[in-house]
C-alpha positions in Angstrom: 136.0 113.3 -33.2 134.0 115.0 -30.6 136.5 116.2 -27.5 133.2 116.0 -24.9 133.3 113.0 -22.1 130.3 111.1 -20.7 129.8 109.4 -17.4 128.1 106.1 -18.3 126.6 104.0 -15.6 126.5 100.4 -16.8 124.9 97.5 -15.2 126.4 94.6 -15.7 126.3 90.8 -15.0 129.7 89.1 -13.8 129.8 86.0 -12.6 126.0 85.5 -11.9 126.1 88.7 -10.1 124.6 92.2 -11.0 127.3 94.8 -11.2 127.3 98.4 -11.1 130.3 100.0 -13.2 130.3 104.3 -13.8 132.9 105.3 -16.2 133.9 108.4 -18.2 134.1 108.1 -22.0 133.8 109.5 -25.3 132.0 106.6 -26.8 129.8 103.9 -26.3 132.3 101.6 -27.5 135.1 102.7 -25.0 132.7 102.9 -22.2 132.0 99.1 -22.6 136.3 98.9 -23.1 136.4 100.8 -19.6 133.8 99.1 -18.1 134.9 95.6 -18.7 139.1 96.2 -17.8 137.6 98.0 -14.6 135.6 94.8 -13.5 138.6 92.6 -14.5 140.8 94.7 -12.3 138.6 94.7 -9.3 138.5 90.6 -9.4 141.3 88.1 -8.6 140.5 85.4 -11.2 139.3 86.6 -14.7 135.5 87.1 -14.1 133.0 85.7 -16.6 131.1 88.8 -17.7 128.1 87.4 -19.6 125.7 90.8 -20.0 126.6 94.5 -20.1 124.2 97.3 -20.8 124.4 101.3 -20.4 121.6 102.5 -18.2 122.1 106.1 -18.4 124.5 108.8 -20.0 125.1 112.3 -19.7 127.5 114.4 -20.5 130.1 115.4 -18.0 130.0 119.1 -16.5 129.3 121.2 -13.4 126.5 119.2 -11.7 126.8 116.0 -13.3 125.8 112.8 -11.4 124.5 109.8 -10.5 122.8 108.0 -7.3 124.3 104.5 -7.5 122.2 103.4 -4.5 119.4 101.0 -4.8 117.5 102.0 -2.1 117.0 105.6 -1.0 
């Protein structure tokens, strides 16, 4: 198993709302784990999360990144 993390920005859809979720992970599979118990924690009912999908990834090190912003 590869000891390297990834920050994974994530857009997701909770609630009938767009969501924006960074995370650092090893995996794919555990960035979706993150992303998801983040969201959960953030809301005060349990939110309906209907889509999730990773919009970038890269691996994590000096300079590493991402603008988060819609509008610049």
């Amino acid at each position: 198993m590869s000891a390297d993390f990834y920050l994974y920005r994530l857009e997701l859809t909770v609630n009938g709302q767009p969501v924006e979720v960074v995370v650092a992970a090893r995996s794919h599979e555990q960035a979706f784990a993150i992303a998801e118990v983040e969201v959960e924690k953030s809301c005060l009912q349990l939110p309906q999360i209907e889509e999730m999908a990773i919009v970038e990834k890269k691996r994590i090190g000096r300079g590493s990144g991402f603008v988060v912003t819609g509008r610049l």
